[in-house]
Every structure is written in C-alpha cells, then in structure tokens.
DOPA-790823 format. One line per field, with one value per residue (C-alpha): residue number from 0; x, y, z. Coordinates in steps of 0.25 Angstrom, whole numbers. Example, Ala and Ser with C-alpha at 12.3 -4.5 7.8 and 13.67 -1.06 7.14 Angstrom:
2
vexnu	c(0;1) .
c1	c(49;55) .
c2	c(-18;-4) .
c3	c(31;29) .
//
This chain:
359
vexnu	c(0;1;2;3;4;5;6;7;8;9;10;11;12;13;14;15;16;17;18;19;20;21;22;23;24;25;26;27;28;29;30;31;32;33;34;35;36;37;38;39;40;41;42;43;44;45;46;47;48;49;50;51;52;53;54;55;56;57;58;59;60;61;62;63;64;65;66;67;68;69;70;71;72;73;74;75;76;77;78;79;80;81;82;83;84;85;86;87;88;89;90;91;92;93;94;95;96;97;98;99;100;101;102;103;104;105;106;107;108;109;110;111;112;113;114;115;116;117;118;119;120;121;122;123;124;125;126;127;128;129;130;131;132;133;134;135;136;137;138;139;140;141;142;143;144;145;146;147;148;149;150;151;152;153;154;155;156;157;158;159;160;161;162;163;164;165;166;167;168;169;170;171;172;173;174;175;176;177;178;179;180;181;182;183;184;185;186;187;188;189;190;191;192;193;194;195;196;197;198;199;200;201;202;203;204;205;206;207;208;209;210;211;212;213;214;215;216;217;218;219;220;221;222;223;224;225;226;227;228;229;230;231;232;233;234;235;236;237;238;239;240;241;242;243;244;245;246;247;248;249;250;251;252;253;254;255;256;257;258;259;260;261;262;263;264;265;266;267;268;269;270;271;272;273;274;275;276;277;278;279;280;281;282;283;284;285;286;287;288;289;290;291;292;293;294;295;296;297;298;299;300;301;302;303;304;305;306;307;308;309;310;311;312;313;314;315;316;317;318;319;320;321;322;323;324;325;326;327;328;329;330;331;332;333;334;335;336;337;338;339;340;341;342;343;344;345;346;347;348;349;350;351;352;353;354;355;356;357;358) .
c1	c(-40;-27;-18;-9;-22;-30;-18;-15;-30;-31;-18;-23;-37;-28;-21;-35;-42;-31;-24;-35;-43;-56;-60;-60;-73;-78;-76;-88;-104;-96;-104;-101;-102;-94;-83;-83;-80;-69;-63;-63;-59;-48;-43;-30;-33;-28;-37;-36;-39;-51;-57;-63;-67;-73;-80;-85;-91;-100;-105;-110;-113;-115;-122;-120;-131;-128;-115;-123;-132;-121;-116;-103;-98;-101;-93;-80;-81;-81;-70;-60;-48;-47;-43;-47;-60;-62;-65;-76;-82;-82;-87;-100;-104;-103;-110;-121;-121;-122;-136;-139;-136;-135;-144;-136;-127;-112;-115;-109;-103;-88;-92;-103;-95;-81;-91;-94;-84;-70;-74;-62;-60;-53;-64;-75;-69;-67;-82;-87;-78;-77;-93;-100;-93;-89;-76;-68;-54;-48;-34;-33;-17;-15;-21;-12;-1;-3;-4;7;17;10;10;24;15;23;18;12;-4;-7;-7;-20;-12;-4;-17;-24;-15;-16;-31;-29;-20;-32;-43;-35;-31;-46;-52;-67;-68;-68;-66;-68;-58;-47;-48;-46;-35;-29;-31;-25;-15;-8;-13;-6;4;9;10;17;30;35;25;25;28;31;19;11;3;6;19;25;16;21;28;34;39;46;53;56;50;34;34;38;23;16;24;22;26;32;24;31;34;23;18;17;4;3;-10;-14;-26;-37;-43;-52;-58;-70;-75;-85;-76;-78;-69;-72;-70;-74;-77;-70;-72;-79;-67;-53;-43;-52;-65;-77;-70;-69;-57;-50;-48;-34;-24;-10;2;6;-7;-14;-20;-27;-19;-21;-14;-6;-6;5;6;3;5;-8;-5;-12;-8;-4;1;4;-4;5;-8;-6;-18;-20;-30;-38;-47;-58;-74;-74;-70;-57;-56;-48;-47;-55;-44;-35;-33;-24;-12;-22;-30;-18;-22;-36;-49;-46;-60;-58;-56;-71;-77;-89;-85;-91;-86;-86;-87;-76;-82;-84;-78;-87;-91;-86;-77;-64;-49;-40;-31;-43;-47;-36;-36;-50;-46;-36;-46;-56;-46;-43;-58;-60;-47;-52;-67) .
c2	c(180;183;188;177;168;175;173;159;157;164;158;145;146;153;138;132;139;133;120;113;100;104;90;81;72;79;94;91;90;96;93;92;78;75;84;77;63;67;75;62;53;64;62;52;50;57;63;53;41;47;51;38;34;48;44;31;36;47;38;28;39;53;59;59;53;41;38;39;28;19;7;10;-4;2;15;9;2;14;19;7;8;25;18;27;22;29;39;33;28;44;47;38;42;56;55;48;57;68;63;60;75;86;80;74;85;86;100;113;116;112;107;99;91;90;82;71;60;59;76;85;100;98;90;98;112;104;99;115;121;111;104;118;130;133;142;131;126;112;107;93;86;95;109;107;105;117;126;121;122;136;141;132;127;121;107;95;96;83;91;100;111;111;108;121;129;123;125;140;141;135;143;155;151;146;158;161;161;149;140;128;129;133;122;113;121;119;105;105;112;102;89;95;106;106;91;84;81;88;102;108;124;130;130;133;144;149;145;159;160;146;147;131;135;146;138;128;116;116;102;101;106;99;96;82;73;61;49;38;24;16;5;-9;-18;-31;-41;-53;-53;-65;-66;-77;-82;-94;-104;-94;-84;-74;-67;-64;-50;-42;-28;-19;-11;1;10;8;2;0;2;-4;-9;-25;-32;-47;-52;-50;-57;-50;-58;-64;-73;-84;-84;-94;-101;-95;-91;-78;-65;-56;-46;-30;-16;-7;5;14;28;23;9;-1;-15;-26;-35;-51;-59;-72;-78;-89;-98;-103;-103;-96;-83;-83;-83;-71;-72;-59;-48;-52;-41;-38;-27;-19;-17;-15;-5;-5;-12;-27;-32;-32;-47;-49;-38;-44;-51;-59;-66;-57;-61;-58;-57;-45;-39;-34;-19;-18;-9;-15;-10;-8;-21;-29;-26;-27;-42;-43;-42;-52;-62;-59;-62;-74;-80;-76;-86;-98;-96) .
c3	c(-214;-214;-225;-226;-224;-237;-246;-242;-244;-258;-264;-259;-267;-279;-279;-277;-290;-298;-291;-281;-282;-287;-293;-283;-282;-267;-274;-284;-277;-265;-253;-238;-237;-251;-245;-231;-236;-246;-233;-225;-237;-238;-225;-226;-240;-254;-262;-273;-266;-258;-272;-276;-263;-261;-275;-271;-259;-263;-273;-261;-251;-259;-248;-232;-230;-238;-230;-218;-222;-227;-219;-213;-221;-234;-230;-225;-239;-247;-238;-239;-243;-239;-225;-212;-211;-201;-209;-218;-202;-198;-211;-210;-198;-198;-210;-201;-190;-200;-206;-190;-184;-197;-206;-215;-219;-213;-203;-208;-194;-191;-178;-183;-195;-185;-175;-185;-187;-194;-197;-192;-193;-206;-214;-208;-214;-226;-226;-222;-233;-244;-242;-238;-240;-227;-223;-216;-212;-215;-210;-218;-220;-234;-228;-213;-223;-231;-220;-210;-222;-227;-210;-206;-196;-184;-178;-181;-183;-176;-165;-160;-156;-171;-176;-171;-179;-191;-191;-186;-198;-207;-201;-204;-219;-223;-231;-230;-244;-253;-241;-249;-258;-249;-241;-253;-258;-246;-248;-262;-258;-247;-257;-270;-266;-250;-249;-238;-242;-254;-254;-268;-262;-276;-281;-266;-267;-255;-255;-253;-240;-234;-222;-222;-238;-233;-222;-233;-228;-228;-230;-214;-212;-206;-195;-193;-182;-187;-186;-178;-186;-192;-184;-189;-187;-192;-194;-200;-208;-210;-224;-219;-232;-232;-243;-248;-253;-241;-231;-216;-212;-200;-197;-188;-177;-180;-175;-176;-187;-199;-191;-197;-209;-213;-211;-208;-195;-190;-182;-177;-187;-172;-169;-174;-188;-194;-205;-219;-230;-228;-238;-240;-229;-233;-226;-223;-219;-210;-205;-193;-194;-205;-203;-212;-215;-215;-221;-219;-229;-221;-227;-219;-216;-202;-200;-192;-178;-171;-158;-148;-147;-157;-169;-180;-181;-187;-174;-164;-156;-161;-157;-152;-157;-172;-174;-168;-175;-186;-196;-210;-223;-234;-249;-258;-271;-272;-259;-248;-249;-234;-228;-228;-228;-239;-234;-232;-245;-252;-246;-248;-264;-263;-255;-267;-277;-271;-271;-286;-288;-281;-285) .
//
C-alpha cells in the first residue's frame, strides 16, 4: 500500500471514528444476509426511505431461508413502492439458489456471491467486508464519487475501460485493516460530505490530498455523459370495478416493465376504451421515461376485453403479451396484499375510498 494510499486510508477512518453512520438498522445483529438486502434496497434508493422497508422485511423474512420459502407475490408486496423490482425478483431467487447450492449461507468467495442474481462486484465486497470481515473493495455511486473527485479521474464510468480504473484506484485505496469500516466511511463520505452537486470540501478530511479540489472544481467528477431528453410515454388505465366491490387486475410478465407485479389492463390514449368515467391524469416517473397515467374508471361485471397485441405506453418497447397475462377481481376492503406499483396503489386507495362512500 502506498503512501498516498495508507494516509487517505487513515484520515478517512480518523473521519469515520468521529462522523460515520454507526446506527443504521443493518449495522446492528450484523449478518451477511442482513447486509445483502440493505445493499440491494440501497441501490437507487436513499438511505431513509430503505429503512422502514429494510425493517419491515427482516421482520417477515429474518433469515434467508425464509425469503426463499416465500412466494414471490408476497415479496413484490413488501417491495412496493421502492420501484426496481427487479431487485426484489434477483433478491428471491438468489436467496433460493443460495439454500439450493451453499447450503443456505450466501458463499465467502467473490466469484461465487457475483454468480448469483442482481450481486455485482460492488455489493459482493460490500457483503465480504461489511457481512464477514473480509478485506474487500466496493465502487457504489457515493465511493466513485469520492475517488474520481479525490484522483481527478478522467472519463465517464459507464464505460468498462473507465470502469477498470476506477476499481484499480479502489483496490489500491482499501486497507487490510479495518476493511469494514472503510468501506462505510467511504460511503458516509460521498452521502454526507462529497455530494453531487454542491461537495462540502472545507471540512473533507482529505481535502488537502484532493486533486479535483486543487483544480477547483471536483464537482465535474464524475465525468458524466449527459443524458439525452426524457421520453414521454402515455396510456390509459382501466379501473374495472363490478357490483361486489372488487377490481380486475392482472399480473405481468415475469421480466420486463414491472415484471411480476399486479397492475390494470392498459390501452394507448389513441384506441378504443370502453366508456367510463375518466380520473385526473398523473406523471410516474421512471429513470428512463416518464409514463403520464390516464385511468378510466369502468363500471361493469366482465372484465374488460383488450384486444391480443394491444398494450399501454407503459410497455412500448416491452413484452406485447401483457394485456393477456392472468388476471382476477380483487376486493378492496382491505387492499390485497399483492405486489402492486406505486401508481396502482395509489389508485387502488382511491378505488377504496370510493367503495366505503357508496357502501
């Protein structure tokens, strides 16, 4: 380890001892599994939203095996509303494969955890360092950020050959020593201190060592590329409602746009609906288009009738088969403990609400 390397390392753990996060709820009973799910809740998600979701989760699975035991419905339900579900699809079945082929322990090898779902390089060191000890590296969005701004590296990490060096950069910077809490200095670090946009440098610890403070502008680090325009997808919604009170959902593919979850069938704004009363449009957004939802309230004892091939803006370019996926009525009262996304939740409220008032 380098010079430059072991005093980054040491005033980095100086900050840690008296700054970092040592309260979160995956920091106490820390176990492999605990850190695993907190790492993937983590991904795309700040850290105080994941902690009552992270909560309510070990309370339903506290173990791995339990969430490899648990039907996948019931998994996409305690993930709604943290979106990427894809996530919480990865999660449950390497938690399967992991009871099928290491006996039910995540493995201690990098190779081993990086060939189960959803588990890259980064969350694997974080699982070895942070779960078992283990002298590790880890690249998450806050640590790249750290040390492109601390190294003024060039190039947008997107790309592989950008990529490598920032993990050389992060191999060479991990101390043997006290691994674990490194890591999570680093991640402190980038969440509280080097932020995106406005990085607090004056009170960095290694802020005399930084190469992108000394040029002046750290915050150009990462170099980015910008993202081209937002596109704008459009569908209509049918909140088919009968005379019992119940709604007809249906559940998606088991890959692509909200695989697996429970949603309303869908027409584009262009075709034929059937009549109804029509809501007040509303935005989702995703991270890479923005879906303006249209529901149609439609009163009737037959679920609706979409004809083969046809689909929603929320499937452009995904699978064509949705409108024929499985379908059933669902009572309101209470709401069904399925998987469902946070639109169709939120409309599921209001279909709720509406029941109660003409009951």
């Amino acid at each position: 380890m380098s010079s430059r390397s072991a005093d980054f390392a040491g005033r980095v753990l100086d900050w840690y001892d008296r700054h970092g996060r040592k309260d979160l709820p995956w920091q106490q009973a820390v176990t492999p599994y605990r850190v695993w799910v907190s790492e993937i809740m983590l991904q795309q998600t700040q850290v105080a939203t994941a902690i009552p979701y992270f909560e309510r989760f070990m309370a339903s699975y506290p173990t791995l095996a339990d969430l490899a035991e648990a039907p996948l419905d019931d998994v996409l339900h305690h993930w709604a509303g943290l979106g990427y579900y894809a996530r919480a699809r990865n999660l449950h079945k390497a938690a399967q494969l992991a009871v099928d082929r290491h006996d039910g322990e995540l493995p201690a090898a990098l190779d081993d955890l990086e060939a189960l779902p959803g588990i890259g390089r980064s969350t694997a060191g974080a699982i070895l360092s942070l779960g078992m000890g283990r002298r590790a590296a880890i690249l998450d969005g806050n640590v790249k950020r750290v040390l492109a701004r601390h190294e003024a590296l060039a190039g947008d990490p997107a790309r592989s050959e950008v990529l490598r060096r920032f993990w050389d950069v992060a191999e060479r910077y991990t101390p043997v020593e006290r691994t674990a809490n490194y890591n999570q200095a680093m991640m402190d670090l980038g969440a509280t201190l080097c932020t995106r946009s406005r990085p607090a440098c004056g009170i960095c610890p290694v802020n005399d060592s930084c190469r992108g403070h000394a040029e002046g502008s750290p915050a150009q680090y990462p170099q980015k590329q910008r993202k081209a325009a937002t596109p704008e997808r459009a569908t209509r919604m049918l909140l088919c409602l009968n005379a019992r009170g119940e709604v007809w959902l249906r559940q998606r593919p088991p890959s692509g746009l909200w695989g697996g979850l429970w949603t309303f069938p869908e027409l584009p704004l262009e075709a034929g609906a059937p009549a109804g009363q029509d809501w007040p449009a509303f935005v989702h957004v995703f991270t890479h288009f923005r879906l303006h939802i249209h529901p149609r309230l439609v009163r009737g004892d037959q679920p609706p009738v979409v004809p083969a091939g046809i689909t929603g803006g929320a499937d452009a370019g995904e699978d064509a088969g949705v409108n024929e996926a499985p379908g059933r009525w669902v009572t309101l009262a209470p709401l069904p403990a399925l998987g469902v996304p946070a639109p169709v939740q939120q409309l599921l409220q209001r279909l709720q609400a509406l029941v109660e008032n003409e009951s």
